[in-house]
LOKOLSE-705624 format. One record per atom (N, C-alpha, C, O): z, y, x negated; residue in three letters. Coordinates in steps of 0.1 Angstrom, whole numbers, padded with zeros to 4 digits, always signed. Layout:
// residues N
ZYXALA;...
// end
This chain:
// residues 78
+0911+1256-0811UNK;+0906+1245-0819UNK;+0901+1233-0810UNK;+0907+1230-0799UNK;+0890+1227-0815UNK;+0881+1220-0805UNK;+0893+1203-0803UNK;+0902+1201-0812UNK;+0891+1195-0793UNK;+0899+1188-0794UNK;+0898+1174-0803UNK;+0907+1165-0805UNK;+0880+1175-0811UNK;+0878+1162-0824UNK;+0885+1171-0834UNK;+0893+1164-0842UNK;+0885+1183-0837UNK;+0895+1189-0850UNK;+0903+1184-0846UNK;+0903+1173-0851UNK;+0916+1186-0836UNK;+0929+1187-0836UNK;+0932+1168-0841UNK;+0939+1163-0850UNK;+0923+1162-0833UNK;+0926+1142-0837UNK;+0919+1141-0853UNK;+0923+1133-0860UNK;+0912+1146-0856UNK;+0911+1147-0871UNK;+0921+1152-0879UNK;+0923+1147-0890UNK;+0927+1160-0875UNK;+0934+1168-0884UNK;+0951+1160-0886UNK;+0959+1157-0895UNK;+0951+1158-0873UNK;+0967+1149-0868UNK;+0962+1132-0877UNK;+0968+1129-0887UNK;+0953+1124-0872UNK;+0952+1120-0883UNK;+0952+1115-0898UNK;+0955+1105-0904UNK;+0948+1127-0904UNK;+0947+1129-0921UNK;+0966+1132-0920UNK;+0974+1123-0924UNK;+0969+1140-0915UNK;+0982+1146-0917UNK;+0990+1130-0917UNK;+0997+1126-0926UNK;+0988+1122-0906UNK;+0997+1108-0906UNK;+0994+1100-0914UNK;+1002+1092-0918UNK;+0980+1100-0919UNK;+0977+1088-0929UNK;+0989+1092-0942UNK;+0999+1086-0945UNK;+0982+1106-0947UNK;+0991+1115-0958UNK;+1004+1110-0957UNK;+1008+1102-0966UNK;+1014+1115-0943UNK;+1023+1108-0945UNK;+1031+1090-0947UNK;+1041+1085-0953UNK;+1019+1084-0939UNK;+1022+1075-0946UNK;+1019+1069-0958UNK;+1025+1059-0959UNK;+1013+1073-0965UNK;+1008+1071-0981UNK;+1021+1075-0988UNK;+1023+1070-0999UNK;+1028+1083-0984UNK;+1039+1090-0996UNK;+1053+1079-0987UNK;+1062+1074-0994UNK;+1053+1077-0972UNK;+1063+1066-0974UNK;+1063+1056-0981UNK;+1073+1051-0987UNK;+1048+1050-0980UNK;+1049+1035-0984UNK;+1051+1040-0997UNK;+1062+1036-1001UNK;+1044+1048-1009UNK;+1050+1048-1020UNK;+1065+1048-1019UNK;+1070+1037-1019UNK;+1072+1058-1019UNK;+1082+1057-1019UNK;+1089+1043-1016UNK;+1095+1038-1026UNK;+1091+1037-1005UNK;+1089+1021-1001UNK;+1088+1014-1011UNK;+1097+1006-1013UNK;+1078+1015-1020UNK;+1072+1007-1026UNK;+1084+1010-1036UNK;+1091+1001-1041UNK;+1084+1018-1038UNK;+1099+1017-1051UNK;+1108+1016-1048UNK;+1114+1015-1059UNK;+1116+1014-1038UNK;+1130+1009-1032UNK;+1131+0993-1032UNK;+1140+0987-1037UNK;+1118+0986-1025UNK;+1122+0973-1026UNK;+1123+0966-1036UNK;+1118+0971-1046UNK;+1128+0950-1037UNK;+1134+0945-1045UNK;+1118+0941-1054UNK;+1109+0937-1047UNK;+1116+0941-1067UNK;+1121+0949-1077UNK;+1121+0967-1079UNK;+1112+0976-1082UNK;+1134+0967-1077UNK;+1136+0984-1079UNK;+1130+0994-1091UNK;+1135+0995-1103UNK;+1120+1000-1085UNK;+1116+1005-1099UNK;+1099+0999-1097UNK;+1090+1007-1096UNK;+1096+0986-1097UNK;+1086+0983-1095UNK;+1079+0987-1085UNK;+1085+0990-1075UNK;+1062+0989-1085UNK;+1054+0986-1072UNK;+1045+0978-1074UNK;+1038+0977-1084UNK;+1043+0971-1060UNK;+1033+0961-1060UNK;+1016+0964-1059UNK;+1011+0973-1052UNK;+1011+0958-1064UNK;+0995+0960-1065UNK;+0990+0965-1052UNK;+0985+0977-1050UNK;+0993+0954-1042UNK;+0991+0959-1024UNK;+0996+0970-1018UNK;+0993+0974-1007UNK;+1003+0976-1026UNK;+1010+0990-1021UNK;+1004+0998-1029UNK;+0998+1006-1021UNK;+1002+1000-1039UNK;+0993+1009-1048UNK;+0978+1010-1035UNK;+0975+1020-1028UNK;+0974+1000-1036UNK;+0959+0996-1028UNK;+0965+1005-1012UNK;+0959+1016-1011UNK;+0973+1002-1003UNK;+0976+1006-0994UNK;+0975+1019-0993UNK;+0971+1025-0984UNK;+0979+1024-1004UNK;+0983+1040-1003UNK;+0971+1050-1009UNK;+0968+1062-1007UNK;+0966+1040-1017UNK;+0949+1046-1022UNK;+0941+1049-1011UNK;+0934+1060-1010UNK;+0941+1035-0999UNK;+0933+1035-0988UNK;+0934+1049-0981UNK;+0925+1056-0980UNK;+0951+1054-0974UNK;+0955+1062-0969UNK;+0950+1077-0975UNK;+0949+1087-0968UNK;+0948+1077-0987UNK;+0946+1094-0989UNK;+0934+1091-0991UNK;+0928+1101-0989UNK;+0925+1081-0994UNK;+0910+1082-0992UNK;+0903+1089-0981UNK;+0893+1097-0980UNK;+0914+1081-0969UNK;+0915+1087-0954UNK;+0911+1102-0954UNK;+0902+1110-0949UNK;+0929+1101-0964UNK;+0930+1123-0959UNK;+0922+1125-0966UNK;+0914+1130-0959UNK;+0916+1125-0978UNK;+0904+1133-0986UNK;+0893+1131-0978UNK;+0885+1141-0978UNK;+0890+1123-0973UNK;+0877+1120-0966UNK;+0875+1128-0955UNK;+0864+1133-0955UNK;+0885+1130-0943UNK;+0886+1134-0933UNK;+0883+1151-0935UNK;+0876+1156-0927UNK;+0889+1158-0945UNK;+0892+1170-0949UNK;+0876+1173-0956UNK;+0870+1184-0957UNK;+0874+1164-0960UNK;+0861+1167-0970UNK;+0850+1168-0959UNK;+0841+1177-0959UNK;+0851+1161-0952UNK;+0837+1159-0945UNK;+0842+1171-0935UNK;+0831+1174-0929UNK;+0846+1175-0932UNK;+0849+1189-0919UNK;+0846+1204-0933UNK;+0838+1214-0932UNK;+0853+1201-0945UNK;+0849+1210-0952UNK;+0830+1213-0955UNK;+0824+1223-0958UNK;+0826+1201-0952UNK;+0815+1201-0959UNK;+0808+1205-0947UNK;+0800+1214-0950UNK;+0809+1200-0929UNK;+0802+1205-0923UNK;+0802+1221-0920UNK;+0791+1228-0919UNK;+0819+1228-0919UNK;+0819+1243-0922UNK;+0813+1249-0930UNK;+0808+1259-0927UNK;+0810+1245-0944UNK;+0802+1252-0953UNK;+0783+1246-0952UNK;+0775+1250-0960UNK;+0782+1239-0945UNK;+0764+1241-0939UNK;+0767+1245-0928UNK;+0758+1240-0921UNK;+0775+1251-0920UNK;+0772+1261-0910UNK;+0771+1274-0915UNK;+0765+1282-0909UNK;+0778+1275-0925UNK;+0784+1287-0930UNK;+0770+1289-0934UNK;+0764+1296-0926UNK;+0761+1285-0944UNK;+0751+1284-0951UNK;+0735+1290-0940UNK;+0725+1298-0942UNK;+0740+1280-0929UNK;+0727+1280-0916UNK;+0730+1293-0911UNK;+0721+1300-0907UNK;+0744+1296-0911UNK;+0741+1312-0902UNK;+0740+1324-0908UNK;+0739+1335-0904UNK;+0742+1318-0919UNK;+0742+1332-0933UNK;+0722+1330-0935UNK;+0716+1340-0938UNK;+0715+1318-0933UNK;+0700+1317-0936UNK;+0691+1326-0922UNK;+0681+1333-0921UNK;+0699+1321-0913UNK;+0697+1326-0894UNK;+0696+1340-0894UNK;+0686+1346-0889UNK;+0703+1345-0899UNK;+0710+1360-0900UNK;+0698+1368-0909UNK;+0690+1375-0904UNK;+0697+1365-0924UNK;+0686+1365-0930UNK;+0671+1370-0928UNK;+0664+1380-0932UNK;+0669+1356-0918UNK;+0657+1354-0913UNK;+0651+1365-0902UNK;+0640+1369-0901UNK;+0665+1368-0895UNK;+0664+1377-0881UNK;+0663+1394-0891UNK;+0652+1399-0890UNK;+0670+1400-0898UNK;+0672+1408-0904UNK;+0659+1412-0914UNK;+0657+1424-0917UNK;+0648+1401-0919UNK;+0636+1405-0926UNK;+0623+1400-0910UNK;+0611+1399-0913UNK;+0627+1399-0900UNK;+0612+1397-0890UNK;+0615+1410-0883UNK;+0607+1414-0874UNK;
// end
């Protein structure tokens, strides 16, 4: 694995986890039961992160997938 996957990947994975601490967090402190607006917002930010991070690596694997499946194609009809 190339070494921008591996810091991509360790990234999404820590945002992720901290999205589900601070929720959690966010329900422990005082008022129990409650979460605050800024912690909602905080935690939205964080998996925007991991969705984004994950999406955009998904998206470049499948236009390579696409280019070498066209490449292939191309060589196979000349």
């Amino acid at each position: 694995m190339k070494t921008i996957t591996k810091i991509q990947v360790t990234i999404a994975i820590a945002a992720f986890v901290a999205a589900v601490g601070f929720g959690i967090a966010g329900f422990m402190v005082p008022p129990p039961g409650q979460i605050h607006e800024s912690v909602l917002y905080l935690v939205a930010q964080f998996l925007l992160l991991t969705a984004s991070i994950f999406g955009v690596g998904a998206m470049f694997a499948n236009n390579k997938l696409k280019n070498n499946n066209y490449v292939q194609r191309k060589e196979t009809t000349e």
